[in-house]
N, CA, C and O atoms as a MOPAC input file, in Angstrom:
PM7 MOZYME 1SCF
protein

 N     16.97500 1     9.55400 1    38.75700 1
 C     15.61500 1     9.17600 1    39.03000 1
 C     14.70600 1    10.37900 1    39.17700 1
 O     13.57200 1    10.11400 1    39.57600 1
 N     15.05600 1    11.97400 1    38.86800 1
 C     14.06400 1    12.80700 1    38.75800 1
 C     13.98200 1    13.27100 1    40.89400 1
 O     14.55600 1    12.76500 1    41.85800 1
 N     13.17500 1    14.19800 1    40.78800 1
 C     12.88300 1    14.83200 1    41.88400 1
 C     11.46300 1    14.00700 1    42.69500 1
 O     10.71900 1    14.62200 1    43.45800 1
 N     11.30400 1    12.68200 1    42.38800 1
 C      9.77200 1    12.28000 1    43.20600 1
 C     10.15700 1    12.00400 1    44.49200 1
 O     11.17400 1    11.45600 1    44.91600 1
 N      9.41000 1    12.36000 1    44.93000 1
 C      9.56300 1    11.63900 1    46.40200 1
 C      8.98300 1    10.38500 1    46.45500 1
 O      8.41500 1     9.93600 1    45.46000 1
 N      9.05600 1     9.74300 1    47.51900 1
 C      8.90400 1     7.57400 1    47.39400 1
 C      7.58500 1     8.16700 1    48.50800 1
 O      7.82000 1     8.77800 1    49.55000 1
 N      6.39800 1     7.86900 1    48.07300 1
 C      5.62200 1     8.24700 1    49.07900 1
 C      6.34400 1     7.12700 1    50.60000 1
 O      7.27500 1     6.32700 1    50.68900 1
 N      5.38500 1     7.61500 1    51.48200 1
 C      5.59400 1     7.62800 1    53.21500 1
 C      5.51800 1     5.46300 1    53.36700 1
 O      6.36200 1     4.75500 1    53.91700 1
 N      4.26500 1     5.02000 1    52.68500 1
 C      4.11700 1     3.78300 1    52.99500 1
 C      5.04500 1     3.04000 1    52.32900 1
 O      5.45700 1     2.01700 1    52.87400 1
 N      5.51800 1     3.40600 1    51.08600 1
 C      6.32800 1     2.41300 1    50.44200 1
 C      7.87400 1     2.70400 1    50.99100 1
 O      8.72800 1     1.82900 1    51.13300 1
 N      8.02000 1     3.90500 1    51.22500 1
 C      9.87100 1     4.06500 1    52.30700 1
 C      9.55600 1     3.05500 1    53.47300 1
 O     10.46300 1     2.35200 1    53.91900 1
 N      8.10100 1     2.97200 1    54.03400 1
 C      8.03400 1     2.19200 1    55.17300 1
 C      8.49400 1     0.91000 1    55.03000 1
 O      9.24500 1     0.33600 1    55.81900 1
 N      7.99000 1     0.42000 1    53.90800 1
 C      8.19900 1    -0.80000 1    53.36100 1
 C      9.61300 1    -1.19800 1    52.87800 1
 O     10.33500 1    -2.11900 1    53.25800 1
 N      9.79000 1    -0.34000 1    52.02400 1
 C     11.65900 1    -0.40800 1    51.72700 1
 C     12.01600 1    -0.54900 1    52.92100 1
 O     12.24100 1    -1.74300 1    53.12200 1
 N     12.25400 1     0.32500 1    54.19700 1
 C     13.23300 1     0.99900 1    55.05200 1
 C     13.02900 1    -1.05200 1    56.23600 1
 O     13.89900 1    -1.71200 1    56.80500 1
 N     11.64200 1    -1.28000 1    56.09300 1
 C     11.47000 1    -2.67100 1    56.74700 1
 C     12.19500 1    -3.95700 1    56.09700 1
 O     12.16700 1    -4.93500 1    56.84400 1
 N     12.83400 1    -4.15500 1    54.87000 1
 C     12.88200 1    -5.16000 1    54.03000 1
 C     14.38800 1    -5.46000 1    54.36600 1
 O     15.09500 1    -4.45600 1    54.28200 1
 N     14.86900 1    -6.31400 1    54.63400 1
 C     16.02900 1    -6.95400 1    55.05800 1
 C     16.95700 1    -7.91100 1    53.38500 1
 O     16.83800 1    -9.06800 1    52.98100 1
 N     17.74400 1    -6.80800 1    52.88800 1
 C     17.90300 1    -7.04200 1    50.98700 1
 C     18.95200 1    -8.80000 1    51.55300 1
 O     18.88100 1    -9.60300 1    50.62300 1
 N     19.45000 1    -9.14800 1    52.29100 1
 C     19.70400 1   -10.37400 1    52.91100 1
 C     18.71800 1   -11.70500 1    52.93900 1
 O     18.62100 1   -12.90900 1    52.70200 1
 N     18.31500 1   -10.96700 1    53.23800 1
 C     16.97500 1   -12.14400 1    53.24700 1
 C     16.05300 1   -12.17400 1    52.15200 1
 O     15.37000 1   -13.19300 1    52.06000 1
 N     15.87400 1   -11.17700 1    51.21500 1
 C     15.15100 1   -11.08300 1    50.35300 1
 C     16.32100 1   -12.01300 1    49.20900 1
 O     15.91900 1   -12.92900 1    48.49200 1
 N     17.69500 1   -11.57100 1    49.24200 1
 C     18.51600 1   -12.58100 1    48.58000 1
 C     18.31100 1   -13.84200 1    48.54800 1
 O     18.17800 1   -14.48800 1    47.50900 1
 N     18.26200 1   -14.38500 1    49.91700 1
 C     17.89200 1   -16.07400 1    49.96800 1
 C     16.86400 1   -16.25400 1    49.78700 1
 O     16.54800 1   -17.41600 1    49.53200 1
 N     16.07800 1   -15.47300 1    49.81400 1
 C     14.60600 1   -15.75100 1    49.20200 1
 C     14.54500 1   -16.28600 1    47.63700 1
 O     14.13300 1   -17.26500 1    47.01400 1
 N     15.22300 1   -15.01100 1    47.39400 1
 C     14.98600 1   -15.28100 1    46.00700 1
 C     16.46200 1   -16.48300 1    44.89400 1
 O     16.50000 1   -16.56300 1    43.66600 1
 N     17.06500 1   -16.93000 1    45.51700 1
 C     17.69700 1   -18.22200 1    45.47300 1
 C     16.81200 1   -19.68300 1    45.89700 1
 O     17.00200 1   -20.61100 1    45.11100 1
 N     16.06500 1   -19.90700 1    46.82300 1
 C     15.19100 1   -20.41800 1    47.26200 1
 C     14.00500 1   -20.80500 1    46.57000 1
 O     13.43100 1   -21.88800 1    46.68600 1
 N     13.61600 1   -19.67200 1    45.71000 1
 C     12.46200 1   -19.16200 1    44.50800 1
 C     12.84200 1   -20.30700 1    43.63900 1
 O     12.10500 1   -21.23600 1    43.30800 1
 N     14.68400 1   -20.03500 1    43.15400 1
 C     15.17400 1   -20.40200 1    42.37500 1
 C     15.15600 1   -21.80900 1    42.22900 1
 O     14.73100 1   -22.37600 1    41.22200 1
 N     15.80800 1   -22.61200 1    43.64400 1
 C     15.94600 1   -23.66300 1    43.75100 1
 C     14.75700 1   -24.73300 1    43.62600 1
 O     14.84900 1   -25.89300 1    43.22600 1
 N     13.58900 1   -24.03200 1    44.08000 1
 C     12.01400 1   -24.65800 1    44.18500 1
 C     11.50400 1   -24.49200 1    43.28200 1
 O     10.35500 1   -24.85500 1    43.53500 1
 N     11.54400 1   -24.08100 1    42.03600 1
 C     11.31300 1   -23.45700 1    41.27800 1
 C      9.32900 1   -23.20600 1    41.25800 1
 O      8.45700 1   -23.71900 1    40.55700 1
 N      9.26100 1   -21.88500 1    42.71500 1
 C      8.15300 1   -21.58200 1    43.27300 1
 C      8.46100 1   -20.20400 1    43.74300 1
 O      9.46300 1   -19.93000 1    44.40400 1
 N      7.43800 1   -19.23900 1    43.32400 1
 C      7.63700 1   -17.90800 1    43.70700 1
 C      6.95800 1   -17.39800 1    45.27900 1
 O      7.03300 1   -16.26900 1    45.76400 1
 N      6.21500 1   -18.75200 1    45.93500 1
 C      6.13100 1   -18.12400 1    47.38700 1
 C      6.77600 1   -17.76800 1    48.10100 1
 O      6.16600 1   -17.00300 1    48.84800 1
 N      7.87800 1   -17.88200 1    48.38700 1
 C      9.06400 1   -17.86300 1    49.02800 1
 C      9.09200 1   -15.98300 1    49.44300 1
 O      8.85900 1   -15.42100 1    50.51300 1
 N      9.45000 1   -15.45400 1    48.18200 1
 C      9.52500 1   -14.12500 1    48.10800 1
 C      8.17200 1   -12.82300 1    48.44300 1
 O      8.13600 1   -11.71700 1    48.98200 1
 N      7.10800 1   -13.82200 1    47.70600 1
 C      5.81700 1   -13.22700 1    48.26200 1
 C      5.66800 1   -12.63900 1    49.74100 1
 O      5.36700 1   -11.47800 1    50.01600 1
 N      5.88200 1   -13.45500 1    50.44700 1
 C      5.89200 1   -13.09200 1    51.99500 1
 C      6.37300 1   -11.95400 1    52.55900 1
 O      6.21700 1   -11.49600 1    53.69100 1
 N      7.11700 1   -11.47100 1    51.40300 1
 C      7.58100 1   -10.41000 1    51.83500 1
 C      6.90900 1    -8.81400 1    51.40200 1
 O      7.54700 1    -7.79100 1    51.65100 1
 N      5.55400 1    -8.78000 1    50.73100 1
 C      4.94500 1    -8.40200 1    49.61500 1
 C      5.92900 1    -7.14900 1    49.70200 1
 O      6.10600 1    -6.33400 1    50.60700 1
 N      6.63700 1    -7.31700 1    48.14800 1
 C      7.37400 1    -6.61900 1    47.86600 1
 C      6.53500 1    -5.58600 1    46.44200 1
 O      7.02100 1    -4.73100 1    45.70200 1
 N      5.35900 1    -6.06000 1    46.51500 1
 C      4.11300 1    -5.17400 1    45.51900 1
 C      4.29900 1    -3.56800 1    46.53700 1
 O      4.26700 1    -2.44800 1    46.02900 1
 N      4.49200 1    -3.85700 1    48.07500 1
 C      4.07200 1    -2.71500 1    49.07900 1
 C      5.39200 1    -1.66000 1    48.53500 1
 O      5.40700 1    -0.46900 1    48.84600 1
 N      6.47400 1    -2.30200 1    47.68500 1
 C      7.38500 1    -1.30300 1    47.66600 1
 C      7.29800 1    -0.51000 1    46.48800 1
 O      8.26700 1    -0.21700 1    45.78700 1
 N      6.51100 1    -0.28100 1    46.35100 1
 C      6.11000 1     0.82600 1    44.64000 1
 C      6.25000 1     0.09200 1    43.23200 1
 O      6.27200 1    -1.12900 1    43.08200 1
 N      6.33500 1     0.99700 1    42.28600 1
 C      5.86800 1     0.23800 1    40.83800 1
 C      7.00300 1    -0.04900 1    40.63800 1
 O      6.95400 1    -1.07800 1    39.96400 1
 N      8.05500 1     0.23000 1    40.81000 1
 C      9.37600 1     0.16900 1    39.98700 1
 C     10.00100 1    -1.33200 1    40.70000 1
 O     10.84600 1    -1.97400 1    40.07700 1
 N      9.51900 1    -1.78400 1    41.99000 1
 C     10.18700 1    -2.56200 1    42.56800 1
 C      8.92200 1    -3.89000 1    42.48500 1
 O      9.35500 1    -4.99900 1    42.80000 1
 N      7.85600 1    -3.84000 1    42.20000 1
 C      6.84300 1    -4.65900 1    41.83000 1
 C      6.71100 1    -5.23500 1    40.36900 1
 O      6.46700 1    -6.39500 1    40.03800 1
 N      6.96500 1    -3.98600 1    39.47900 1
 C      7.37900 1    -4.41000 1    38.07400 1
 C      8.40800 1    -5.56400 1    37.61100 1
 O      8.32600 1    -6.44600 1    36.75700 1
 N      9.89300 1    -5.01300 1    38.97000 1
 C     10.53900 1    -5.92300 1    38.59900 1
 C     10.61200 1    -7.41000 1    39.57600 1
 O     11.42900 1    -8.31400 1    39.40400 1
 N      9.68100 1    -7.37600 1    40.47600 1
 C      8.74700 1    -8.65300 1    40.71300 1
 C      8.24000 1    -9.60800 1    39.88300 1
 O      8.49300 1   -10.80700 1    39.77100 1
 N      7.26300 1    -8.66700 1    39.15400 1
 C      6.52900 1    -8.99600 1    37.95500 1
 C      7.63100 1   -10.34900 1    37.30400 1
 O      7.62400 1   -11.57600 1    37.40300 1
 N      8.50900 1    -9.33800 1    36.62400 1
 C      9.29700 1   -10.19400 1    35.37400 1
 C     10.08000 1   -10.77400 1    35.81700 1
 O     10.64900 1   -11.52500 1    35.02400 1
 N     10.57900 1   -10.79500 1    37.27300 1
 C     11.11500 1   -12.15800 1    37.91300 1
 C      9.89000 1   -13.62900 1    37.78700 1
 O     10.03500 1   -14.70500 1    37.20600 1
 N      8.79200 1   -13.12600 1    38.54200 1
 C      7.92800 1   -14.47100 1    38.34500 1
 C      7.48500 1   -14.74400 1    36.89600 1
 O      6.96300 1   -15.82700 1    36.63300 1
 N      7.65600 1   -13.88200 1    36.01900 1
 C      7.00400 1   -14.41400 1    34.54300 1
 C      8.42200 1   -15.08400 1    34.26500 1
 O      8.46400 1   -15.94000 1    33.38100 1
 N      9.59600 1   -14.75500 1    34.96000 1
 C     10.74800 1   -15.85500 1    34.29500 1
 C     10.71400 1   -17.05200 1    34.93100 1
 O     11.06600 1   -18.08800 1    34.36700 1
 N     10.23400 1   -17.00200 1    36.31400 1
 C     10.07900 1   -17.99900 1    36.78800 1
 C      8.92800 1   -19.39200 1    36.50600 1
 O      9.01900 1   -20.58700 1    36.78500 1
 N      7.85700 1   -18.58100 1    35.82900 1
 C      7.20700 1   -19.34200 1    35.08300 1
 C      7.48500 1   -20.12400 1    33.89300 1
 O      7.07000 1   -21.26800 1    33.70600 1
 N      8.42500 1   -19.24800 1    32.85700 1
 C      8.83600 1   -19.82300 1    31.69700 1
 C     10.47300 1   -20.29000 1    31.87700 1
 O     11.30100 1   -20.07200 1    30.99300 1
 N     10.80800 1   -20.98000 1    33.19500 1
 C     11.56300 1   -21.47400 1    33.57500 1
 C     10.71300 1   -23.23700 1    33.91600 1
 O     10.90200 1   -24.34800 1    33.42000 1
 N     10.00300 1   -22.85100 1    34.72000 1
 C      8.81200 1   -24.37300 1    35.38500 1
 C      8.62000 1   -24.98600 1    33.75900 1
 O      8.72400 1   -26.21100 1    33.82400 1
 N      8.45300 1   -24.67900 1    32.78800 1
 C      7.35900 1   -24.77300 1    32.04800 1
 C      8.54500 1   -25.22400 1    30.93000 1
 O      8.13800 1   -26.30000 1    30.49300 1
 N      9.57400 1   -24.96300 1    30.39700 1
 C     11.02900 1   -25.33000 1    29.55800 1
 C     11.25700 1   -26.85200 1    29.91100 1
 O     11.77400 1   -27.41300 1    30.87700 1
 N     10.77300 1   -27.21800 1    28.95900 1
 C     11.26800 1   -29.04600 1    29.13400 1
 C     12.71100 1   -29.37600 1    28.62700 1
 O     13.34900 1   -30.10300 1    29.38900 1
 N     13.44000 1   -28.91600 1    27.30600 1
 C     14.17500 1   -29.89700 1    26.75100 1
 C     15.33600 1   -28.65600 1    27.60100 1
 O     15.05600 1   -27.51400 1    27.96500 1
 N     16.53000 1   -29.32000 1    27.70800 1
 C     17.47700 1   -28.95500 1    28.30700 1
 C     18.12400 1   -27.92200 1    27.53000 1
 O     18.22300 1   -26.89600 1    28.20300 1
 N     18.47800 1   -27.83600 1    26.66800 1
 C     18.98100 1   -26.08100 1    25.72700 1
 C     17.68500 1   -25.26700 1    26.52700 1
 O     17.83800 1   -24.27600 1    27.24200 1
 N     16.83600 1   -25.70300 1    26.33100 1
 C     15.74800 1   -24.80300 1    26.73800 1
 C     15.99900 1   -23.87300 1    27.88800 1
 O     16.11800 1   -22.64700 1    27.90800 1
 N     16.06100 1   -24.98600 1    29.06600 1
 C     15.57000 1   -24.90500 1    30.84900 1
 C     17.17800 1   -23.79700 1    30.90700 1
 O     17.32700 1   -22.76000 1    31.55400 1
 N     17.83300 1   -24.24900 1    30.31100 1
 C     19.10700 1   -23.40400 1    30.18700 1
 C     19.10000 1   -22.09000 1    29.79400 1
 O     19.69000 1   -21.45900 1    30.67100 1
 N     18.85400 1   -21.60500 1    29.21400 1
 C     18.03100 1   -20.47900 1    28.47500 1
 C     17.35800 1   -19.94600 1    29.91600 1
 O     17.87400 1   -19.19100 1    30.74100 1
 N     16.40800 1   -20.40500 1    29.94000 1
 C     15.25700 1   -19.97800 1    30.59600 1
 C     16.01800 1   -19.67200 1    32.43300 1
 O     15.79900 1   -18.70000 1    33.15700 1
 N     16.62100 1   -20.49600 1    32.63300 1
 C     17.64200 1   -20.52700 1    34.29400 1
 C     18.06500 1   -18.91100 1    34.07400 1
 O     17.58700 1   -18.07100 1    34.83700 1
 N     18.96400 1   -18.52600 1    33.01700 1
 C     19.90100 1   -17.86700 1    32.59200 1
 C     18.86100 1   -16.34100 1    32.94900 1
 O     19.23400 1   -15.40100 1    33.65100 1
 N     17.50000 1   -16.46000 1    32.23600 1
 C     17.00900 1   -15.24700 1    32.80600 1
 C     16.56100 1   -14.72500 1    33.87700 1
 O     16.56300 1   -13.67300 1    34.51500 1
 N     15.99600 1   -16.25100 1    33.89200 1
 C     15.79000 1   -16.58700 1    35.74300 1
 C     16.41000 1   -15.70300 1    36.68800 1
 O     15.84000 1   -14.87200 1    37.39500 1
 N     17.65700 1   -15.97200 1    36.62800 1
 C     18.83700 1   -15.45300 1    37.74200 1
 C     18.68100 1   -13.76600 1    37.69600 1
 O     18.54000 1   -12.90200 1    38.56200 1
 N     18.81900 1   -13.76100 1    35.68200 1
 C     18.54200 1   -12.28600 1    35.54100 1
 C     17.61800 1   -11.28300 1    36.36500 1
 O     17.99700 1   -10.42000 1    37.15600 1
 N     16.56800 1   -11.54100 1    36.06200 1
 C     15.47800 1   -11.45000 1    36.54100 1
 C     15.49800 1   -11.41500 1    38.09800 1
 O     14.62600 1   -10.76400 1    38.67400 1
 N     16.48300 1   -12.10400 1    38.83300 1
 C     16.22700 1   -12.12500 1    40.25900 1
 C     17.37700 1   -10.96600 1    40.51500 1
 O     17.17100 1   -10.18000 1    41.44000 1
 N     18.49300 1   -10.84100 1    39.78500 1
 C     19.34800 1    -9.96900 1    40.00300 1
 C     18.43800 1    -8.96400 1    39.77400 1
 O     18.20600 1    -8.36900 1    40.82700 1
 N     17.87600 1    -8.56300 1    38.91400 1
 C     17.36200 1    -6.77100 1    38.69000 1
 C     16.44600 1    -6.73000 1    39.92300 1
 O     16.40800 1    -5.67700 1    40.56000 1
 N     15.73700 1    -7.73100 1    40.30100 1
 C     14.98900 1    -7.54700 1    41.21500 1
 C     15.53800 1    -6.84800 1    42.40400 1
 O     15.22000 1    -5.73300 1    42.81900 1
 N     16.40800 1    -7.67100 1    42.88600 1
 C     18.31900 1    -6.99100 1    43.60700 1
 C     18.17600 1    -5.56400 1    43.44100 1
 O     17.70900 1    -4.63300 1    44.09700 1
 N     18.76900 1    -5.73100 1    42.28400 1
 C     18.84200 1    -4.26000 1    41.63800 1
 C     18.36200 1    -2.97500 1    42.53000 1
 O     18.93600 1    -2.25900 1    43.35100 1
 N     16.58700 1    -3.03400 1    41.79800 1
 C     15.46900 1    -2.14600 1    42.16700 1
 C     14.74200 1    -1.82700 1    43.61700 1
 O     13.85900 1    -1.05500 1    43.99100 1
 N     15.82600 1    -3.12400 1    44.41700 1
 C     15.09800 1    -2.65000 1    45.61100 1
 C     16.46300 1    -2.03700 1    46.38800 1
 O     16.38700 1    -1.35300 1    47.40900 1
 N     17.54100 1    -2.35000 1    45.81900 1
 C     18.91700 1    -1.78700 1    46.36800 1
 C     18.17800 1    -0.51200 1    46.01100 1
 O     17.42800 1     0.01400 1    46.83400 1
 N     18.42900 1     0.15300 1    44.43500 1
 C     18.59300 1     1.50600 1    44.40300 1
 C     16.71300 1     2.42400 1    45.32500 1
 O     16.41600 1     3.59800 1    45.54600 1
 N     16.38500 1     1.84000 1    45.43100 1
 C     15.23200 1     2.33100 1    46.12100 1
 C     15.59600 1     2.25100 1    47.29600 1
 O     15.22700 1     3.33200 1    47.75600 1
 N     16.26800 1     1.47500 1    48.42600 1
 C     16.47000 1     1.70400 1    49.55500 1
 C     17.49700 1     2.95200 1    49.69300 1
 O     17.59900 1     3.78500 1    50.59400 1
 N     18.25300 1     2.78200 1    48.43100 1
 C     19.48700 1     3.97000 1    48.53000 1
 C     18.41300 1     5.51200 1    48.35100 1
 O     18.67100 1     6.52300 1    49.00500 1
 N     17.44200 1     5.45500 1    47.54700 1
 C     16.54700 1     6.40600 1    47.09200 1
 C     16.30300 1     6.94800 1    48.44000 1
 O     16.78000 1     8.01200 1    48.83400 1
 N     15.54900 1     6.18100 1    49.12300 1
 C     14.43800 1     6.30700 1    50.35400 1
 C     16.08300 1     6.88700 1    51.22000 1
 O     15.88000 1     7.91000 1    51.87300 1
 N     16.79900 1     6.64100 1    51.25200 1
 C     18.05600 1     6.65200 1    52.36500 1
 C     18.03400 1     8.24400 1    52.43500 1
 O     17.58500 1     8.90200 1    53.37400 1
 N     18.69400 1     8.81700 1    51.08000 1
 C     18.82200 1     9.86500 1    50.75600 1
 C     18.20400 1    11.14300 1    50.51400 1
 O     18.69500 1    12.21600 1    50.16300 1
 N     17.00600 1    10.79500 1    50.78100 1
 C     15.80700 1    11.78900 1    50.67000 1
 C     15.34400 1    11.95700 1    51.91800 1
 O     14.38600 1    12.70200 1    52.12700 1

């Protein structure tokens, strides 16, 4: 990830975020198929890399709502999850980031 440092407010934000709860959150997302759930946690406060992959969680979550015929919604679940895993992902390796610096 290069030599940046995570500025001061967004480590604040990582170092506050409970990746437990942000899990059931974002299962919850899943199950409702509604992205407030996770909002609450504004995970925008944790920098671009962890907002980005916000981003393309809720744009899957949109073209998940929106998949009518069943091959489809299937498809669309499949990235869904994706999408919530990287989310996983980006805020794991950023808490590990913020840990280590």
């Amino acid at each position: 990830m290069g030599d940046l440092n995570v500025p001061r407010a967004e480590a604040e934000a990582l170092k506050a975020l409970d990746t437990d709860v942000l899990s059931d959150l974002i299962d919850q997302c899943i199950r409702d198929e509604r992205p407030s759930a996770v909002r609450a946690l504004r995970l925008d406060s944790c920098g671009p890399y962890v907002a980005s992959r916000l981003r393309a969680f809720e744009g899957a979550l949109a073209a998940h709502q929106k998949a009518k015929s069943t091959k489809k919604r299937a498809e669309t679940e499949y990235d869904l999850r994706s999408a919530g895993s990287d989310l996983m992902h980006a805020v794991h390796q950023m808490k590990h980031r913020v840990a280590t610096e």
